[in-house]
C-alpha positions as CSV (number, residue, x, y, z in Angstrom):
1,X,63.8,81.4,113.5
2,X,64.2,84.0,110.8
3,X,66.4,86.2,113.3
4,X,68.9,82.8,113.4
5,X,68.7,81.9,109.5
6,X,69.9,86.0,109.1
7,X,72.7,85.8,111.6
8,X,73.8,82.2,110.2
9,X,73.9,83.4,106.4
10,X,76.0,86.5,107.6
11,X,78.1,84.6,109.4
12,X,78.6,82.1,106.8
13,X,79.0,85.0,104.6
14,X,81.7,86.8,106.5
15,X,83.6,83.5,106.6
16,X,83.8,82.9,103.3
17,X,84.8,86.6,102.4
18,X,88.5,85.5,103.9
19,X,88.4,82.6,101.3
20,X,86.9,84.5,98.5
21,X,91.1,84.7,96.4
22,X,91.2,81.2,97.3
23,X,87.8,80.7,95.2
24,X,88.3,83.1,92.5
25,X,91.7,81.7,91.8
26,X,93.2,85.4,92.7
27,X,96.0,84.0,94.2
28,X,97.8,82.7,91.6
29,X,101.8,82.3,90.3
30,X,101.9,85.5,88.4
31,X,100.0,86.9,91.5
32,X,103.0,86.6,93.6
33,X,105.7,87.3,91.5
34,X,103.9,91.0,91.0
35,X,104.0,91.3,95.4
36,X,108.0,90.0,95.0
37,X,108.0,92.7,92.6
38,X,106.3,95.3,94.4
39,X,108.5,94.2,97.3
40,X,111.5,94.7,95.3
41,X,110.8,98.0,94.6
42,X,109.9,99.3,97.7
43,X,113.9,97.8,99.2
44,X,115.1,99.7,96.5
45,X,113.6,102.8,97.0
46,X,114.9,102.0,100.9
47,X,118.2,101.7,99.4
48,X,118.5,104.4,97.4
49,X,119.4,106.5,100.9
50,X,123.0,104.4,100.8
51,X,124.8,108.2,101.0
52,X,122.9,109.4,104.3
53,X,125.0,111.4,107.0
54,X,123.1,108.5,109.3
55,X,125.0,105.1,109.9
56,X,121.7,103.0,110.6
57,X,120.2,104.6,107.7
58,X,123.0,103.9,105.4
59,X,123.1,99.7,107.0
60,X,119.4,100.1,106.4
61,X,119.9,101.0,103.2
62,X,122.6,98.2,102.3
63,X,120.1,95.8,103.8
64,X,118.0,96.3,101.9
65,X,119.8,96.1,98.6
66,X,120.5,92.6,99.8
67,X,116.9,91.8,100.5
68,X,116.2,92.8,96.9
69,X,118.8,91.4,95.8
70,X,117.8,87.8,97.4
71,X,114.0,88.7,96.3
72,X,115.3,88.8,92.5
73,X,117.7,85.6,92.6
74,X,114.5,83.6,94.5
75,X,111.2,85.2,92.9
76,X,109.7,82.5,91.1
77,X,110.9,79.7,94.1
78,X,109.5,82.2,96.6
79,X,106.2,82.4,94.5
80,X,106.5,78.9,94.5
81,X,106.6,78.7,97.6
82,X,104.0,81.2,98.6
83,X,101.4,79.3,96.5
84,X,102.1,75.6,98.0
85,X,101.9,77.5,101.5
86,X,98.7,79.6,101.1
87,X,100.1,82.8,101.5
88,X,97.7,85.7,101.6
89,X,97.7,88.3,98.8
90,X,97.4,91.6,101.3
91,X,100.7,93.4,101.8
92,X,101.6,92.4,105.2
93,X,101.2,88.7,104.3
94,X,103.2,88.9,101.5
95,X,105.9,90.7,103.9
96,X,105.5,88.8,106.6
97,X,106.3,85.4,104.3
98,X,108.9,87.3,102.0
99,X,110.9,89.1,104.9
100,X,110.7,85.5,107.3
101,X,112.1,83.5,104.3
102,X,115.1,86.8,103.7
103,X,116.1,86.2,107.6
104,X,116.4,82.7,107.0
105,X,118.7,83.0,103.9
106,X,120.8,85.1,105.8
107,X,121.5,82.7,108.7
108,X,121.6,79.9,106.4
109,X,125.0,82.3,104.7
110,X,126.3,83.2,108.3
111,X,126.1,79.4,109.0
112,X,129.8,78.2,109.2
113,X,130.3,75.9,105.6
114,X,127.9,78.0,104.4
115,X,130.5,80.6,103.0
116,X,131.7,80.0,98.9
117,X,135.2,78.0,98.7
118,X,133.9,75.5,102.1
């Protein structure tokens, strides 16, 4: 019986561990907008290689301008966003959410209307 109390604590523990930002109120507004920001800066740092001899680094490089470009414009709907949603505070789920909503914005512009003067 003690074995089962152990493992079942443990377990319980190791749950709650994942929910542990929720708790603490870690994942806040100002939380997010510092990932968007630390985002930011890593698309610029991509983008700073605009003059490379390579043509996919160079569109790499002007995509990611654009994707920090979007990032700034958006940042506090995206946190927003990220907070109504849930989102994670670890560095891939901030990605995963920041680069998903980017791809969207950029078929939403390709979409025909979508263009300025339609």
């Amino acid at each position: 019986m003690k074995y089962v109390i152990g493992i079942t604590v443990l377990c319980g523990t190791v749950w709650l561990s994942g929910y542990a930002g929720l708790f603490a109120g870690e994942e806040t507004q100002a939380k997010y907008c510092q990932c968007i920001e630390d985002r930011i800066k890593r698309c610029m740092k991509k983008a700073s290689r605009v003059n490379s001899e390579s043509a996919a680094i160079r569109a790499g490089a002007e995509r990611a301008r654009e994707e920090a470009d979007y990032l700034r414009g958006s940042k506090d709907q995206l946190a927003s966003e990220m907070a109504d949603a849930k989102t994670g505070t670890r560095r891939h789920q901030v990605d995963h959410f920041l680069v998903g909503s980017f791809r969207a914005h950029l078929l939403e512009s390709a979409a025909p209307g979508a263009q300025k003067g339609h």
